[in-house]
Structure formats: structure tokens, C-alpha cells
C-alpha positions in Angstrom: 78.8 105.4 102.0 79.7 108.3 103.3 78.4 108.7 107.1 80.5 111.1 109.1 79.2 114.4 110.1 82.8 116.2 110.2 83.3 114.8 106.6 80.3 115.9 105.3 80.5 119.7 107.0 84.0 120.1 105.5 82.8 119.2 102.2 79.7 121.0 102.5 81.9 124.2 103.3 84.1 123.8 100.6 81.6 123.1 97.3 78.8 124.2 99.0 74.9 122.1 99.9 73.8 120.3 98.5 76.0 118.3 96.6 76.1 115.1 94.7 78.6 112.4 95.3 80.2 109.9 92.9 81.5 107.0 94.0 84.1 105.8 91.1 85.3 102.6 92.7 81.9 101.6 92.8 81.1 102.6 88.9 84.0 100.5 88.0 83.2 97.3 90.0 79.4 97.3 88.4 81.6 97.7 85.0 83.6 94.7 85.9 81.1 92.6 87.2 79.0 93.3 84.0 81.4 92.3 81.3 83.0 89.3 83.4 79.7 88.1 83.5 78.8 88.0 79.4 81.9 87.8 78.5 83.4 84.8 80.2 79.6 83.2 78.5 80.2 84.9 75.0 83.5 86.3 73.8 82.6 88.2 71.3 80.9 90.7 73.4 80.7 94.8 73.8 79.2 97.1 76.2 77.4 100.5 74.9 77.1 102.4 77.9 73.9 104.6 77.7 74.5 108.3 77.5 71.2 109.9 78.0 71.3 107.8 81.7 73.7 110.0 83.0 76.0 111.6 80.9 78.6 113.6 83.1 81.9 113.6 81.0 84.1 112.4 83.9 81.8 109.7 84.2 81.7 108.3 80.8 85.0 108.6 80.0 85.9 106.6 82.9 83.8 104.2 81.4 85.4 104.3 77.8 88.6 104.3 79.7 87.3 100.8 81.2 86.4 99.4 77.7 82.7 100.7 77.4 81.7 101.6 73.6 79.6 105.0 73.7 76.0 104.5 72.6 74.4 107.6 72.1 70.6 108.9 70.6 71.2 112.5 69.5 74.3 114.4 68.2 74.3 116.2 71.2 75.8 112.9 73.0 77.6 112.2 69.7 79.4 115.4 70.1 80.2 114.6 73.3 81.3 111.3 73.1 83.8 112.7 70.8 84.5 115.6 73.0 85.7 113.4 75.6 88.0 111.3 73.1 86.3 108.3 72.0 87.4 106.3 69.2 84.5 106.8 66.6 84.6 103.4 65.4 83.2 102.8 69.4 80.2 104.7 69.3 77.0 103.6 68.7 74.6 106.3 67.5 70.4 104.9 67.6 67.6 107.3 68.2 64.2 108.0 66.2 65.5 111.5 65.0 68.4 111.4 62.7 69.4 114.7 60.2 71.3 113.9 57.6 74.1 115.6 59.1 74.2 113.3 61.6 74.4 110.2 59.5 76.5 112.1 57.4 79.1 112.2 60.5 78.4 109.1 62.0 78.7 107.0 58.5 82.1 109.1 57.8 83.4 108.6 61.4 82.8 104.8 60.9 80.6 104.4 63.5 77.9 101.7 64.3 74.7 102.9 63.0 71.5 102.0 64.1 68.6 103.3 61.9 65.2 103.6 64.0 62.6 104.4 60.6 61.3 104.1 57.2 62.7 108.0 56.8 66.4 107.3 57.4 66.6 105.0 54.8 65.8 108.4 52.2 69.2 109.8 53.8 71.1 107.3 53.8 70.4 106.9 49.8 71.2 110.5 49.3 74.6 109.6 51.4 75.4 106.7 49.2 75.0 109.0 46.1 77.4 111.8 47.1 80.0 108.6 48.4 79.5 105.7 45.7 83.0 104.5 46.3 82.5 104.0 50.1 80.4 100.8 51.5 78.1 101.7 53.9 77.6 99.2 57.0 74.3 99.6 59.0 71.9 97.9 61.2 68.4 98.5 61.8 66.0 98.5 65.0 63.4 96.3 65.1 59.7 96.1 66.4 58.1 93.3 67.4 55.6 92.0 69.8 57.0 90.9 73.6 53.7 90.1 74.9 53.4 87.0 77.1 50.4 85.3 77.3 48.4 88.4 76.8 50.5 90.6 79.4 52.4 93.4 77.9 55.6 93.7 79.1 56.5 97.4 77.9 56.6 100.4 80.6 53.3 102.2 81.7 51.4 99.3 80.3 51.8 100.4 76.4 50.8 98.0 73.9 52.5 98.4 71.5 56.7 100.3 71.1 56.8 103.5 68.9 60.4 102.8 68.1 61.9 100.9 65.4 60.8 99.2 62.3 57.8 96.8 62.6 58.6 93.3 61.9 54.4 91.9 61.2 53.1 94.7 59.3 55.5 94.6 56.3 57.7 97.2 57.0 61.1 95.5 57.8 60.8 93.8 54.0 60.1 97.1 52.8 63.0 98.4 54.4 65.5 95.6 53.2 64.1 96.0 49.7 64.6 99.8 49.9 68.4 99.3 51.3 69.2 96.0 49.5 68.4 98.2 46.1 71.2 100.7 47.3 74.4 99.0 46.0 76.7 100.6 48.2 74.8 99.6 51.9 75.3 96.5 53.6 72.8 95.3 56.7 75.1 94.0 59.1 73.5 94.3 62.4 69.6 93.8 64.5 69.1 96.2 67.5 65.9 95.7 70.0 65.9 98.2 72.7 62.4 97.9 74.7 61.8 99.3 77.8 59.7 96.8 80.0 58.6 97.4 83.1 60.0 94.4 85.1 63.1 93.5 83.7 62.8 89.8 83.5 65.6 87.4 82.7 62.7 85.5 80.0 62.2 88.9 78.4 65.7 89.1 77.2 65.7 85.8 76.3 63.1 86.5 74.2 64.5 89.4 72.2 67.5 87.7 71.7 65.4 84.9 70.4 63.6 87.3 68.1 66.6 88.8 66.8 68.9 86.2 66.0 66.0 84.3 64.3 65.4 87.7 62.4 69.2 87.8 61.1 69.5 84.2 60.0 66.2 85.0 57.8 67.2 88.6 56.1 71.2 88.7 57.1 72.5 85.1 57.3 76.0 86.3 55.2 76.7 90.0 56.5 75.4 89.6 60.2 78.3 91.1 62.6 76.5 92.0 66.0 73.1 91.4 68.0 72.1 94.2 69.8 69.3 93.6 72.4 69.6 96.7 74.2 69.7 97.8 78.0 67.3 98.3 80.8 68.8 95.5 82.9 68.2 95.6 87.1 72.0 96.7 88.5 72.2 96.1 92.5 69.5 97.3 94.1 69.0 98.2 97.7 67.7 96.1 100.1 64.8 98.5 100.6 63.3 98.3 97.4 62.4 94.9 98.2 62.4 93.6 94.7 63.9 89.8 94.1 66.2 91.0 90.8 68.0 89.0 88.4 71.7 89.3 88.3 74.2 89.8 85.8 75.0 86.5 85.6 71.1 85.3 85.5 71.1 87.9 82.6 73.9 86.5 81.0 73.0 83.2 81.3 69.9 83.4 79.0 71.1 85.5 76.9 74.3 84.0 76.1 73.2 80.2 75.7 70.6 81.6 72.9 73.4 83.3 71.1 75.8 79.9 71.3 72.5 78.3 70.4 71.7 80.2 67.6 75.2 80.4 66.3 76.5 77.3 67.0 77.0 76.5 63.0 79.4 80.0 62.7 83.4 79.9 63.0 83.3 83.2 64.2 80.1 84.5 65.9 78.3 88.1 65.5 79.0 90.6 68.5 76.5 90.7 71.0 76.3 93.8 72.4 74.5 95.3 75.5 73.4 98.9 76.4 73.0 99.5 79.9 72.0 102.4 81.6 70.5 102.4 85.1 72.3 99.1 86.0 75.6 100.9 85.7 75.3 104.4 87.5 71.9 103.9 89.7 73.9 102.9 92.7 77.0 105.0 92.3 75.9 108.8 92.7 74.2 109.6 96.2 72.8 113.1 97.2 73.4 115.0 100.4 71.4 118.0 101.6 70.9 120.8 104.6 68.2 120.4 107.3 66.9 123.8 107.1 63.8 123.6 109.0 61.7 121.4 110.6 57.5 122.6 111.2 54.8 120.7 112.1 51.3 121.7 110.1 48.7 120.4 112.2 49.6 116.8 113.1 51.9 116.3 109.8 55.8 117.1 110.7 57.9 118.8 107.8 61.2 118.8 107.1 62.8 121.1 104.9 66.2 120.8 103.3 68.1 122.8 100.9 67.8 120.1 98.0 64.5 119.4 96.0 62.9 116.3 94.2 64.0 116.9 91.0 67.5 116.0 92.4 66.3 112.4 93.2 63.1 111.7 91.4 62.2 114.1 88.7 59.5 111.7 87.9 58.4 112.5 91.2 57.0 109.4 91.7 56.2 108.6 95.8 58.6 105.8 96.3 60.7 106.3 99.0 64.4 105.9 98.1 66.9 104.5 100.5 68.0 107.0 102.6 70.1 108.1 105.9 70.3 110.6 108.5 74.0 112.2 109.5 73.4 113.9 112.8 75.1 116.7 114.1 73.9 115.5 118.0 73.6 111.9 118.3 71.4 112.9 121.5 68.5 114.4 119.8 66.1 110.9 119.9 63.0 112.7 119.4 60.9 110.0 117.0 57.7 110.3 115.0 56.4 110.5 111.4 57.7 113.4 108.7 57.7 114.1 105.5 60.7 115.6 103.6 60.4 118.3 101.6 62.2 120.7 99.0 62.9 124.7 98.2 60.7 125.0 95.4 57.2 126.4 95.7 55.0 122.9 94.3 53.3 121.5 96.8 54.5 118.2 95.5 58.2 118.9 95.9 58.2 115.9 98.4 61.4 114.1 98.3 60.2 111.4 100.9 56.7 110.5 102.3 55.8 109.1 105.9 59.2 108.5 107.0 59.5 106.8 110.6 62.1 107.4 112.8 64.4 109.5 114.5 63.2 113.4 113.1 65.8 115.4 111.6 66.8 118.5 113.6 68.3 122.1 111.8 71.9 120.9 110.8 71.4 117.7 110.1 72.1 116.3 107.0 70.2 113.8 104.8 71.7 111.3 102.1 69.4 109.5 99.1 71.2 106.8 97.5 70.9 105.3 94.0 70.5 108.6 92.6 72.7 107.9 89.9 70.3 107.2 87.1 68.7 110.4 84.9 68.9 112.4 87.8 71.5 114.6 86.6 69.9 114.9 83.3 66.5 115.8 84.1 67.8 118.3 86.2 66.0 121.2 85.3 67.5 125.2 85.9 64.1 125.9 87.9 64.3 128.2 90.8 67.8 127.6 92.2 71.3 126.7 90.5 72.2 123.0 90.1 74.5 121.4 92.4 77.8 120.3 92.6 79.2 116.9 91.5 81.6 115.7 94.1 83.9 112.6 93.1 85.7 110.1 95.7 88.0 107.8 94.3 90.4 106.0 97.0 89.3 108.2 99.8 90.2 111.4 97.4 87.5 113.9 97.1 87.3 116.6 93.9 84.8 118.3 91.8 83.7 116.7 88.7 80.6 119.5 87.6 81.2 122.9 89.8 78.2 124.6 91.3 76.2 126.2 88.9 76.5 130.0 89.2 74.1 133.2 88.3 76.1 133.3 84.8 75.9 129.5 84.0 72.5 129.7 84.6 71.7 132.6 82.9 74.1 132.3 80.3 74.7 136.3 78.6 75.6 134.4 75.2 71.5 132.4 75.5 69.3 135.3 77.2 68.9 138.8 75.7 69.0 141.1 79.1 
């Protein structure tokens, strides 16, 4: 973590505030530490890093540098995946909306395809009729219950998952009829994504479960990988004061059903993983300006030249960790603040209640594990995004300039 005042001014002056900052080391060790711990419990294993989570070229082609398949949902990401020079065959395009150009691509590419619905199934028969010489390898997304004793375990409290094919209403026979019928397709793979809303260790264990029993059933002679997803806890910080499994607590389950269910195999499907937040969360932290500091009545603001769309665009009201550089280490004045953005909402609160030593003009602020859908959901409102500031061994450089009047307004876009 980056902590000196000096260090942070001269970086400030030369790319400007605010600024992200990536840490690469730490990118790679939660790389590491992920695949050592599947993979030294089941060989035969892949990680699909998540694009949408944060997909900053630099970033993920350090990560296909490191091994990481590319697992992308629109062609958009597809595009970029090959922009950046990933092998085709490594790429892993799901998502509910598919055109046919993009199966077309993907299925000519050779890479792993994941369909999400009843509708894909219509272009992938009109693919197989224009290449009826070519086999065409697939896998499908499934939907099934992961209630627990009547407690749903999807985000928000959702009932039931609007993605992939249902598995108790009839639809997964329909769609193995449908594809079975095309001569030319073979199922070789079961994908269950869900996002739940704690992240439990008996979760996973359960849509492994659900999926390996699925493929002995429909694909006991063709099956080649298990794919149960992402959504995983990464390290958090000790402020979040949340007890979270670890990669290895993951792996564990996970990896003794798989064994389990495979035992009778000579060689065993793939298992293969899509994290997101567990891989970038904790390596991209944000530094802003004190610009002001007011007090309204008995509340104390303090403004900064960074907004909450850079840390939370969800805006939820969960502090994030967080740490004050100051310029004079004798200003001790404490009390009670809230910290606040340059937009015009009255909600642009990046931190609520803070107690502690209050920021003075100068100053500068740092939220950490900022690394997940931050830089995404990022929108151009008000003022131009930020720049992306890389250290690898104590070497700083720019890995997304600051956004200028012409980016942002780009002549080719906006008719002036």
C-alpha cells in the first residue's frame, strides 16, 4: 500500500488526481494462490478469468500471460480478448444474448461455447447447415434450484436464476433432443454460474454436485469439462469483518466431489472456475484530493476531487477500507465526517460517519479493494475518468491515460 505523501504528490503531478492504482505483484499472487490451490486437488483444471469484472487490457493479458483462459459474455469482450492476443481455443464465450455472428465466430475460432437458451440452439442449427463437415462441440448452462432448507441463496433474495436452461421444468431434455437431432453437435460440457449472496463453501459443493450428476445422466461418453462458475470470496480486508472461506476451503469441496464423482474415468473432465471479484478486488486502490472541508450544521464534509462511482457505483453505504496520507502529521483535530464527491447527487457519498482524525485541504484519501466493476461501471457523467496507474517492482506507469475532452466526447460518436 502506497502511504507516503511525497510519493503520492509526485504522481499526482505527473497523471494528474485522482488516479487509480494497480498493484500487479498482488494480481499475480491471488493468480497463484488460486490455481495452486485446485490444481494441486484436481489436475485437470482451468481458470476463466471474468471479463466483465474488470476488463482493463493490461490487466487481463497479464492474466492470460499467467495461464488464465478468457471467459467472456458479449462480443465486445470477445473482441477484446482477441485484441489483446489470446489463443481462441482459451476463451470461453457464455452470456444470455448471442447473434449468430457471434456463434458463428466463436464456433469457427474453436472456442468453448457455452449456450445460455432455448433460442441459441435455432442458430447453432443454421451453423451446422452452412458447415456440415465440421463437428460442432458445445456445452450448455444449466438452472436448477440451490435453495437450502427453504433459504434462497441467490443475490437480492431472488427466487429463482433467469439464466440458463431449466433443469425441472423440461427444458434441458428439450434442449438435448433439439441438439442430439443435429448430427453434426456434440454436448461436451455443464456450466452453472449463480450468483449467491454469501458465497459459501456448501453452495459450491452443491453445484458441483448438481452438475456432475447432470453429465453422467445426459453426457456420460462426450463429457470434457465442469464448469461451476465464479463469485468466490478473494482476501478481504480485515474491516469487512466477514469470516470467508479460502481458496483452499473452496477447493477442497469442490475438488473431492469431482474425484468422487469421477473416480471410474482414466482421464477426468476439466473443471473449470470463473473468478471475478476474488482476483482483482484487492489489487486496484483509488487515491483522491482533499478539496474542501465544511461543516453543515453539526455534520462535517469533506470533499475530494474523486466521486462514488469510482468505488461503489452501486452506491451502497458500506464503508470501504480506507486511509488518510497527510500532508502535516500535526493537524490532530478529530471528530465525525462524511466524505463526499464532485458530482451534484446528494448521494455522491463515498464514506459515511467516518471517526477520526479529519482530513484537512491537501490531504489525500486512498479506498482499497476497488478493484472489482469499478472500472466498468464507470460512467462519463460530469467529469472525465481517471487515470490507471500500474506499480510493478516499485516501477510506476500508465496503463489507461486520463480521459480527455475528445475521448470523452468522441467527434467520430457525437454530431456537434
Amino acid at each position: 500500500m502506497l502511504t507516503d505523501f511525497k510519493r503520492i504528490r509526485e504522481l499526482e503531478q505527473t497523471f494528474g488526481s485522482p488516479f487509480y492504482l494497480f498493484d500487479v505483484n498482488k494480481l499475480r499472487t491471488n493468480y497463484e494462490k488460486m490455481n495452486n490451490a485446485f490444481k494441486s486437488k484436481y489436475s485437470n483444471f482451468i481458470i476463466g478469468y471474468s471479463y466483465k469484472t474488470n476488463y482493463l487490457p493490461f490487466l487481463c493479458k497479464e492474466l492470460a500471460n499467467l495461464g488464465a483462459y478468457a471467459e467472456v459474455v458479449s462480443r465486445l469482450e470477445y473482441d477484446l480478448a482477441m485484441k489483446i492476443g489470446v489463443t481462441p481455443t482459451k476463451i470461453i464465450f457464455n452470456g444470455p444474448l448471442k447473434t449468430y455472428q457471434d456463434i458463428e465466430m466463436a464456433l469457427n475460432n474453436g472456442s468453448i461455447l457455452n449456450i445460455d437458451s432455448l433460442y441459441e440452439i435455432n442458430l447453432l442449427k443454421k451453423y451446422c447447415e452452412v458447415n456440415k463437415g465440421k463437428q460442432v462441440r458445445i456445452g450448455i448452462r444449466l438452472n436448477f434450484d440451490l435453495s437450502h432448507h427453504g433459504e434462497d441463496a441467490l443475490q437480492e433474495g431472488y427466487e429463482v436464476s433467469r439464466f440458463g436452461v431449466c433443469t425441472s421444468n423440461g427444458d434441458l431434455d428439450t434442449a438435448v433432443e433439439q441438439l442430439n437431432q443435429i448430427k453434426n453437435i456434440t454436448i461436451i460440457g455443464v456450466h452453472g454460474h449463480f450468483s449467491t449472496k454469501e458465497r459459501k463453501v456448501e453452495t459450491y459443493k452443491n453445484i458441483t454436485n448438481v452438475l456432475c450428476s447432470i453429465a453422467k445422466q445426459y453426457f456420460p461418453e462426450t463429457i470434457e469439462y465442469v464448469d461451476i462458475g465464479g463469485g468466490f470470496y478473494g482476501e478481504l480486508p480485515e474491516s469487512f469483518n466477514i469470516d470467508s472461506p479460502s481458496f483452499d476451503d473452496y477447493a477442497n469441496a469442490v475438488c473431492t466431489m469431482m474425484n468422487q464423482e469421477f473416480a471410474d474415468l482414466d482421464r477426468k473432465p476439466y473443471l473449470i472456475i470463473e473468478p471475478g471479484i476474488s482476483m482483482v478486488a484487492n489489487v486496484f486502490t483509488f487515491i483522491a484530493k482533499v478539496i474542501e472541508t465544511k461543516k453543515m450544521r453539526n455534520k462535517h464534509f469533506v470533499l475530494i476531487d474523486g466521486s462514488v462511482h469510482n468505488i461503489k457505483p452501486t452506491m451502497h453505504k458500506r464503508n470501504l477500507p480506507m486511509r488518510i496520507v497527510k500532508k502535516d502529521l500535526e493537524s490532530t483535530s478529530s471528530g465525525t465526517y462524511n466524505i463526499v464527491g464532485y458530482t451534484c447527487m446528494e448521494k455522491d457519498y463515498l464514506a459515511n460517519d467516518v471517526n477520526g482524525l479529519l482530513p484537512v485541504v491537501n490531504d489525500y484519501i486512498l479506498f482499497e479493494n476497488v478493484g472489482a466493476y469499478t472500472i466498468v461501471f464507470n460512467p462519463p457523467f460530469i467529469k472525465e475518468r481517471p487515470c490507471i496507474i500500474a506499480v510493478d517492482q516499485n516501477e510506476y506507469f500508465v496503463v489507461r491515460k486520463k480521459e480527455s475532452f475528445k475521448e470523452f466526447f468522441n467527434e467520430e460518436l457525437y454530431i456537434f
